[in-house]
Structure formats: structure tokens, C-alpha cells
VEXLODREN-373048 format. One record per residue: y, z, x of N, C-alpha, C in turn. Coordinates in pm, whole numbers, plus 50000, padded with zeros to 5 digits. Atoms other than C-alpha are relative to their C-alpha. Example, Ala and Ser with C-alpha at 12.3 -4.5 7.8 and 13.67 -1.06 7.14 Angstrom:
REM VEXLODREN-373048
{{49881 50000 50089} {49550 50780 51230} {50120 50000 50090}}
{{49881 49994 49918} {49894 50714 51367} {50109 50073 49923}}
This chain:
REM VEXLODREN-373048
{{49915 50104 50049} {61605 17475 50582} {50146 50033 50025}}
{{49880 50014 49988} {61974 17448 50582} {50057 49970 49872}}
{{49934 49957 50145} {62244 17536 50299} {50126 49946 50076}}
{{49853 50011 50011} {62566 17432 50222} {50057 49970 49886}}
{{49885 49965 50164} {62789 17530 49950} {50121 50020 49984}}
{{49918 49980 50010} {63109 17525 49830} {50057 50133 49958}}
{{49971 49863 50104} {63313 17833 49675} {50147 49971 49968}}
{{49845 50005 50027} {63623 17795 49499} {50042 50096 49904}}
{{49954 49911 50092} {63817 18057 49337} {50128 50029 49978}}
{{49867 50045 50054} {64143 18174 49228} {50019 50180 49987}}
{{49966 49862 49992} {64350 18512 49286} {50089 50014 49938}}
{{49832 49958 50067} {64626 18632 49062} {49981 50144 49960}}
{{49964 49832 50046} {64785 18959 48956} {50129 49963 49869}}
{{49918 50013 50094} {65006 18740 48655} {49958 49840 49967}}
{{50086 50121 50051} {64897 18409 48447} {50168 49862 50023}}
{{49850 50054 49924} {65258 18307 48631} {49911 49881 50100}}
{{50037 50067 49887} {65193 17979 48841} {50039 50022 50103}}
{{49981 49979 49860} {65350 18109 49170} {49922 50162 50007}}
{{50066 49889 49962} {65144 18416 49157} {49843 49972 49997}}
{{50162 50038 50035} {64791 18230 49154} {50003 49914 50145}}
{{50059 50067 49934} {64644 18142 49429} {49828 49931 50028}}
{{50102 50061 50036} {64352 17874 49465} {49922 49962 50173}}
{{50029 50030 49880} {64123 17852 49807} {49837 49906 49961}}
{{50144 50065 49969} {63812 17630 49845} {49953 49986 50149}}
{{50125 49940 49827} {63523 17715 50139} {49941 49898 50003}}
{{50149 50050 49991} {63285 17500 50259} {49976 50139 50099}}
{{50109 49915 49908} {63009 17688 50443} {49898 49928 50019}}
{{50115 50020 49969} {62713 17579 50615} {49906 50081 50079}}
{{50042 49909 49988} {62442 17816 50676} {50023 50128 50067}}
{{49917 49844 49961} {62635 18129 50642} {50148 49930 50011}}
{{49896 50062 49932} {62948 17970 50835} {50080 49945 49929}}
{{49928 50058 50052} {63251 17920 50657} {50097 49864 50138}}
{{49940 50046 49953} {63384 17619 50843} {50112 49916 49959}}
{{49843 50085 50007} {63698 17450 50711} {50000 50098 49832}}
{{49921 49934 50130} {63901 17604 50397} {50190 49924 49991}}
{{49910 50064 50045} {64150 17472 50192} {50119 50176 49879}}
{{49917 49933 50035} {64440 17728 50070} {50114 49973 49878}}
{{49900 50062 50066} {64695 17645 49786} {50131 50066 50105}}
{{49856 49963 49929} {64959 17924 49991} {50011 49917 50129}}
{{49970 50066 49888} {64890 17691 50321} {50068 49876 49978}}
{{49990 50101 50064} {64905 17399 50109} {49853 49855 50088}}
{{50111 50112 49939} {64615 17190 50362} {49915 50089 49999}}
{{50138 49968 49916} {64268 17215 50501} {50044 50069 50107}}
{{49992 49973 49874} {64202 17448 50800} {49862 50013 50038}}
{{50131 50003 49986} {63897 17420 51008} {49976 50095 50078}}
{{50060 49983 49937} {63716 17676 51195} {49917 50025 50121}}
{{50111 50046 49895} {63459 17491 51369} {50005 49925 50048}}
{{50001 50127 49951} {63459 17248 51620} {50002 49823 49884}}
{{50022 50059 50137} {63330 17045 51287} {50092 49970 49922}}
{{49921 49987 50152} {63566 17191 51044} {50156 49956 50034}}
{{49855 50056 49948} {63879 17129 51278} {49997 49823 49963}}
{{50018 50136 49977} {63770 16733 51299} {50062 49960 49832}}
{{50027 50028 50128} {63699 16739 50904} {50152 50020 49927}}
{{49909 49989 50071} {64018 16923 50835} {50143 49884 50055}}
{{49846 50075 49968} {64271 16667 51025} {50007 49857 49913}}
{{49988 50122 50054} {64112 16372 50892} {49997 50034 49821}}
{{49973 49961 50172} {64119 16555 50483} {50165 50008 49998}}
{{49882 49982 50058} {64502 16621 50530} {50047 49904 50018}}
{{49933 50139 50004} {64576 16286 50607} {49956 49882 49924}}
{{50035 50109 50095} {64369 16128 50346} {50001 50072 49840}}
{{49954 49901 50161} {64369 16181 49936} {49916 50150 49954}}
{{50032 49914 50021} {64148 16470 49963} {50108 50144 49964}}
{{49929 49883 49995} {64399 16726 50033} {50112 49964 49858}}
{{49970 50012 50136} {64616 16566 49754} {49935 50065 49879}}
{{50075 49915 50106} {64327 16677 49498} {50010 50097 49985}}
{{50005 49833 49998} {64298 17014 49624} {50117 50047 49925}}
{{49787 49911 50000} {64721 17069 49604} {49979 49999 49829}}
{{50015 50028 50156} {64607 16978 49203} {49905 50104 49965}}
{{50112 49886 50037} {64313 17276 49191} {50066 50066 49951}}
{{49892 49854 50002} {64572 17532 49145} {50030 49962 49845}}
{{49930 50000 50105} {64702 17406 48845} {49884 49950 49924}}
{{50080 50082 50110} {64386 17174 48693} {49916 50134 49963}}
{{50123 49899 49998} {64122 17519 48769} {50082 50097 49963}}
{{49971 49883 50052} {64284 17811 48807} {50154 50053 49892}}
{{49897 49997 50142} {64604 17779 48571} {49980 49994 49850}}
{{50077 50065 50180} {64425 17635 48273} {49881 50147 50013}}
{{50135 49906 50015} {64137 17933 48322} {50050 50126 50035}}
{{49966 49894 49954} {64346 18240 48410} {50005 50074 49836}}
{{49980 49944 50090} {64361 18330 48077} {49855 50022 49944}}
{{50137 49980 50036} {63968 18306 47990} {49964 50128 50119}}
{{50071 49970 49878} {63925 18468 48328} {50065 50155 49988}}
{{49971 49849 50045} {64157 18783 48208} {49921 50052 49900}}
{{50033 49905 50103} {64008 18837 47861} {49866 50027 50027}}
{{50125 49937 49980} {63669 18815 48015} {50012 50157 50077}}
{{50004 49898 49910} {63758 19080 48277} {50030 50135 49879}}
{{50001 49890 50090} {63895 19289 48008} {49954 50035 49907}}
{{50111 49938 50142} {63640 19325 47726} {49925 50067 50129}}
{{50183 49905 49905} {63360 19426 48028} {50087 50134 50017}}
{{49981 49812 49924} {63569 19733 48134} {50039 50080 49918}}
């Protein structure tokens, strides 16, 4: 069969909004082909595929949404996402 999944996550080293960064993957079996960056600010594709996918996402409201991940996901959750890290260790 054939997979495809997203992954979105979120990097910081301070619960500061210019120190958080937010990327979302697609992948299709295995193959990350297009990714979305908050530091790029667009989509980039890849794959023959992911190039196509990413010209027509930055010119429609998709890429708008994304530029909003950063702040709706990982801003609002950086603080759950520290105290978890720091009770486990």
C-alpha cells in the first residue's frame, strides 16, 4: 500500500516568538516532498510533485494558514511542551 502523512512540529530554545520555529512535511511513502517553514515563510517542494503543489499553495490561502501555525500551535503549546520535557528528565 501507500502512506502519506503529515508532521508538524516546532523548535525553540525560548517561549520568545522569534525564537520558535514551526515546519510542516508532507511525505509520501518515505519521501518528504514539499515543506512548509515559518523561517522561509512559504512552501518548498522537492519533487517534481511537491514543486507543482508548492507554487500553486503560495499563491493561494494555504500558505496564509501555515504563516498562522507558528503562533496558533507552537506559541500557545511551548509552554506545555517545556514542563512536559522537564518533569521526564
Amino acid at each position: 500500500g501507500f502512506r502519506h502523512y503529515v508532521v508538524g512540529s516546532c523548535e525553540f530554545n525560548s517561549s520568545k516568538l522569534n525564537d520558535i520555529e514551526f515546519t510542516l512535511s508532507y511525505y509520501y511513502n518515505k519521501l518528504e516532498y514539499i515543506r512548509f517553514s515559518s523561517s522561509v515563510g512559504k512552501y518548498v517542494g522537492y519533487t517534481e510533485h511537491g514543486i507543482k503543489n508548492a507554487e500553486r499553495w503560495n499563491n493561494g490561502p494555504e500558505v496564509i494558514t501555515s504563516r498562522g501555525g507558528k503562533e496558533r500551535y507552537c506559541f500557545r503549546n511551548v509552554g506545555v511542551f517545556t514542563e512536559s520535557a522537564l518533569t521526564k528528565s
